[in-house]
DRENDO-1510 file (C-alpha; in Angstrom, 1 decimal, always signed):
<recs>
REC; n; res; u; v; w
REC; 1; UNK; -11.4; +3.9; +6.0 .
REC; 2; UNK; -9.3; +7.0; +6.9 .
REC; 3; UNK; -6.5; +7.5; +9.1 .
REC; 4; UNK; -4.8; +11.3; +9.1 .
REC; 5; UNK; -1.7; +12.5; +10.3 .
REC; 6; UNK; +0.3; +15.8; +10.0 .
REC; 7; UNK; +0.0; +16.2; +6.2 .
REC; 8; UNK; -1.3; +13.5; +3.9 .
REC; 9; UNK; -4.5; +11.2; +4.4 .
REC; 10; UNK; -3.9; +7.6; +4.6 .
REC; 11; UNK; -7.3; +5.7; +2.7 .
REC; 12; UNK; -7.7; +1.9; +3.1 .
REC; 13; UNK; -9.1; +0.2; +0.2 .
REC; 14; UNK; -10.9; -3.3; +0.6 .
REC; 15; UNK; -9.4; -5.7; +3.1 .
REC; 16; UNK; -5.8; -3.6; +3.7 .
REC; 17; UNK; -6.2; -2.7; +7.0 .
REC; 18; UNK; -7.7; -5.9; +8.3 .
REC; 19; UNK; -5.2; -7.8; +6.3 .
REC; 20; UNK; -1.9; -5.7; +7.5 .
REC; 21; UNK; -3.0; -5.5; +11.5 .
REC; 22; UNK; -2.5; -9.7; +11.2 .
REC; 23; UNK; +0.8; -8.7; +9.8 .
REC; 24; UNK; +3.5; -10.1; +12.6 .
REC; 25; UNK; +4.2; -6.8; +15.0 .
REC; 26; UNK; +7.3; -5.8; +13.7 .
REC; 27; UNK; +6.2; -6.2; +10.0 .
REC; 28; UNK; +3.4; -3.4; +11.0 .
REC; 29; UNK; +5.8; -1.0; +13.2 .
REC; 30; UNK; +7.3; -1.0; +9.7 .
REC; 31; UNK; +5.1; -0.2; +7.5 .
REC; 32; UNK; +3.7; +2.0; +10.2 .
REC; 33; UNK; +6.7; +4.2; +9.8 .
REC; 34; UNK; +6.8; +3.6; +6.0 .
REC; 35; UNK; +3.2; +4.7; +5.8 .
REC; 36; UNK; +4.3; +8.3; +8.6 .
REC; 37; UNK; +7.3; +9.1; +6.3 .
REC; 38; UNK; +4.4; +9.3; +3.4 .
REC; 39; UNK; +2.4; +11.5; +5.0 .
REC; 40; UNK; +5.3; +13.6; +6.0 .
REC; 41; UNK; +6.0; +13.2; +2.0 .
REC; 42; UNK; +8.9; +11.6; +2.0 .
REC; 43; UNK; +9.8; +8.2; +0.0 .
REC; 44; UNK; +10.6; +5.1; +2.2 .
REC; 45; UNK; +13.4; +3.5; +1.6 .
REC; 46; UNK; +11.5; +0.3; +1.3 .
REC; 47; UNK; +9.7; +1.9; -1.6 .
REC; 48; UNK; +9.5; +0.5; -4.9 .
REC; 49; UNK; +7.4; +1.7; -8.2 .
REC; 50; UNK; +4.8; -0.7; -9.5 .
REC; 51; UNK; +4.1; +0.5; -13.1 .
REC; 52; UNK; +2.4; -2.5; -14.0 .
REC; 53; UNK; -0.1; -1.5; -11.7 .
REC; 54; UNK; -0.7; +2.0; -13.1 .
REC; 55; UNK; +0.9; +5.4; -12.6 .
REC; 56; UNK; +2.4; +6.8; -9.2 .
REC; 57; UNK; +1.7; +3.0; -8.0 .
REC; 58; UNK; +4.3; +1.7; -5.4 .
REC; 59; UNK; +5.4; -1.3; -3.3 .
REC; 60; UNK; +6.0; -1.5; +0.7 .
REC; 61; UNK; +8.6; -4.2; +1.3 .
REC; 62; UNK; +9.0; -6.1; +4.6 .
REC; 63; UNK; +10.1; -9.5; +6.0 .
REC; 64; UNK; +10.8; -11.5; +8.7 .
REC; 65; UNK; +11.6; -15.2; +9.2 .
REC; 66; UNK; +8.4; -16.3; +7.6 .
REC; 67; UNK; +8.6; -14.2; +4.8 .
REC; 68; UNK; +7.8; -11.2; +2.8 .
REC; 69; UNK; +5.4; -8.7; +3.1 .
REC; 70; UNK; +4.0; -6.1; +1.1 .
REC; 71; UNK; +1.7; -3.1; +1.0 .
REC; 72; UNK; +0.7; -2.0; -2.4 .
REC; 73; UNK; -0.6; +2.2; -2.5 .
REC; 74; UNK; -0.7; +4.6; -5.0 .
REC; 75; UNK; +0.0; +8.3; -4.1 .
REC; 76; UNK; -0.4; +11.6; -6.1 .
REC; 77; UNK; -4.4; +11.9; -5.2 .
REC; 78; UNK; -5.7; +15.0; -3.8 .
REC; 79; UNK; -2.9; +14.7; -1.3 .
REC; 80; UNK; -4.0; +11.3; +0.2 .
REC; 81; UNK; -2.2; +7.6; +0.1 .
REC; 82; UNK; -4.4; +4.7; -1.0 .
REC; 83; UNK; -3.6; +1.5; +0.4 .
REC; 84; UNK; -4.4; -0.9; -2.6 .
REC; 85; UNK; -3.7; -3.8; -0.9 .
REC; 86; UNK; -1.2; -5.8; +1.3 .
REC; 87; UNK; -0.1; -10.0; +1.6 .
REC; 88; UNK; +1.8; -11.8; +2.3 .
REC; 89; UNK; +4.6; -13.2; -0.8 .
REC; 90; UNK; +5.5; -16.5; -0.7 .
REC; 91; UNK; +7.5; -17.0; -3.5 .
REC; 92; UNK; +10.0; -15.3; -5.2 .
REC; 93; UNK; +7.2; -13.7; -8.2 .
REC; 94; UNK; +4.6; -11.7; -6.8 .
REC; 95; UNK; +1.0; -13.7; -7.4 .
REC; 96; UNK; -1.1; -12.9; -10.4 .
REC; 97; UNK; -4.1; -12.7; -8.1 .
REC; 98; UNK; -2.6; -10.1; -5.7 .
REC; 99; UNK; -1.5; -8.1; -8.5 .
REC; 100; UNK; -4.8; -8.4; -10.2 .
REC; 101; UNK; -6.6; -7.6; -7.0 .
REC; 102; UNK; -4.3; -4.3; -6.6 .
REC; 103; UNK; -4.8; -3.4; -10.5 .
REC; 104; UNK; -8.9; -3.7; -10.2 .
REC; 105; UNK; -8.6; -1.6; -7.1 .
REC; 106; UNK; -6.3; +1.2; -8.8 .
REC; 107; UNK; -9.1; +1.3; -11.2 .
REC; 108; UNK; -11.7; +1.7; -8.4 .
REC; 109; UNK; -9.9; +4.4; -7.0 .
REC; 110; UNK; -9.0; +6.3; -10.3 .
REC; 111; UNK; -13.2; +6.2; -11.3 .
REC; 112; UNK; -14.2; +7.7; -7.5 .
REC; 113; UNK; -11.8; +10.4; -7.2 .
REC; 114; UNK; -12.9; +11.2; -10.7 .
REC; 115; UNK; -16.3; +11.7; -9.7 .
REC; 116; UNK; -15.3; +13.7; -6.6 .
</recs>
């Protein structure tokens, strides 16, 4: 899925974009803007690298009373940002599973834009 906006394209991998519109309003007004200033290519302050994941691989941060929240994407494609994958933390040490999932869909991503 595909949203575009002024410079960079936004591309949703998997579930992100059902996941993050179940996000609490003001968690997705944030990464909303987070996701703008990327396009615009600019670095969010919320920003963090995640070279764990694999290169030019980063982490949205967000919280709210109920917790954390996080969008994983990877940037430095063909001018577009791919959201990996996004969740909801509920401990202090990000889940093996959500960073598995993110890691297999790097990969995914990496092998198609290959190919294109």
């Amino acid at each position: 899925m595909r949203d575009e906006c002024c410079g960079k394209s936004v591309i949703w991998v998997g579930d992100s974009k059902e996941v993050i519109r179940n996000f609490p309003k003001n968690i997705r007004e944030d990464f909303g803007f987070a996701l703008w200033q990327l396009q615009q290519g600019n670095i969010p302050v919320s920003s963090r690298p995640m070279p764990s994941i694999g290169r030019a691989v980063f982490e949205l941060k967000s919280q709210d009373k109920s917790g954390w929240y996080r969008a994983i994407y990877m940037t430095k494609v063909k001018d577009k940002v791919f959201i990996l994958h996004c969740f909801m933390k509920k401990s202090g040490k990000t889940a093996k599973n959500d960073l598995e999932l993110a890691k297999q869909r790097y990969k995914a991503v990496i092998t198609q834009e290959r190919g294109s």
